[in-house]
C-alpha positions in Angstrom: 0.0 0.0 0.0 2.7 2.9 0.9 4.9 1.8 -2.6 1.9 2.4 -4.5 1.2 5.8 -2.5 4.9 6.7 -2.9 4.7 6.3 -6.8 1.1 8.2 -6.8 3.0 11.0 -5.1 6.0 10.6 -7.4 3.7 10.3 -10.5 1.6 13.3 -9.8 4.8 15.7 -8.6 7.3 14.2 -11.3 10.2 15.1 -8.5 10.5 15.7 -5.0 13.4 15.5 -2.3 12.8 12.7 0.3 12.0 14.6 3.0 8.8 16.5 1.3 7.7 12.7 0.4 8.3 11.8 4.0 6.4 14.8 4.8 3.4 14.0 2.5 3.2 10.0 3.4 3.4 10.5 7.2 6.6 8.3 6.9 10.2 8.7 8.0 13.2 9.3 5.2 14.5 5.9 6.6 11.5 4.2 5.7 11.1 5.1 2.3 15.0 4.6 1.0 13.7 0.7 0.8 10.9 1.6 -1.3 12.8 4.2 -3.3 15.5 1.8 -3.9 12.8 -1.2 -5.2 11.0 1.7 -7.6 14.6 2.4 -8.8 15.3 -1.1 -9.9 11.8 -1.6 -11.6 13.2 1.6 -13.5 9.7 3.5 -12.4 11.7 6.3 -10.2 15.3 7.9 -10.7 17.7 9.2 -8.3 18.6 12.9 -9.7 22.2 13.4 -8.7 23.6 17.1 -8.6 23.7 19.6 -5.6 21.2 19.6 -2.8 18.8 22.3 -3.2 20.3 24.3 0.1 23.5 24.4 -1.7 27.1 22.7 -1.5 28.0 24.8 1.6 25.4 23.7 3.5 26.0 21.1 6.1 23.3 21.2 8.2 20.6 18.4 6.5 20.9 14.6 6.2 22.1 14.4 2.2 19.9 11.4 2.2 16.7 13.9 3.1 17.3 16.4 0.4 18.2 13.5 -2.1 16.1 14.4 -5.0 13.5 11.7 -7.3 11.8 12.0 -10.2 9.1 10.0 -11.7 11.2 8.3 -14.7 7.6 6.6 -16.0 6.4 10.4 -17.1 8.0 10.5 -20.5 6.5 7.4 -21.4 3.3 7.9 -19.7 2.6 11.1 -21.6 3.9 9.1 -25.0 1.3 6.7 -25.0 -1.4 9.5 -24.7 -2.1 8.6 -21.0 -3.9 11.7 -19.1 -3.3 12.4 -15.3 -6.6 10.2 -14.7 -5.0 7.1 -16.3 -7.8 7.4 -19.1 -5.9 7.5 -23.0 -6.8 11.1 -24.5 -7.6 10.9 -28.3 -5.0 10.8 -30.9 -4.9 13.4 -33.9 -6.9 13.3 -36.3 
């Protein structure tokens, strides 16, 4: 049940750090690495690497909070003519 409301949350946002998701799903960073790591295998999420969004001279958050995800099923989602509802829009023409 929380995997599919992590991807849901993924899906609809396209990216978010772990700790919003935390946030969001009432769960703890440490909870959802597992989950994150299983969508990330399935090739459904990916890890965006780069700088936190506080900056490289920040020190002060866990890097594996402000770790950033993005929903990697989006571009392929919105290829095959899938809507936000899950319904397939109409094609041209």
């Amino acid at each position: 049940m929380m995997l599919s409301r992590l991807s849901t949350y993924l899906r609809e946002r396209r990216r978010a750090s772990v700790a919003d998701m935390a946030l969001a799903l009432e769960s703890t960073p440490e909870a959802l690495g597992p989950m994150l790591d299983t969508l990330e295998r399935k090739g459904r999420v990916r890890r965006i690497d780069g700088e936190p969004g506080c900056g490289s001279t920040c020190c002060k958050c866990d890097p594996a909070t402000v770790a950033l995800y993005e929903w990697a099923g989006a571009a392929a989602t919105q290829a095959a003519g899938v809507g936000r509802s899950g319904a397939r829009q109409p094609g041209p023409g």
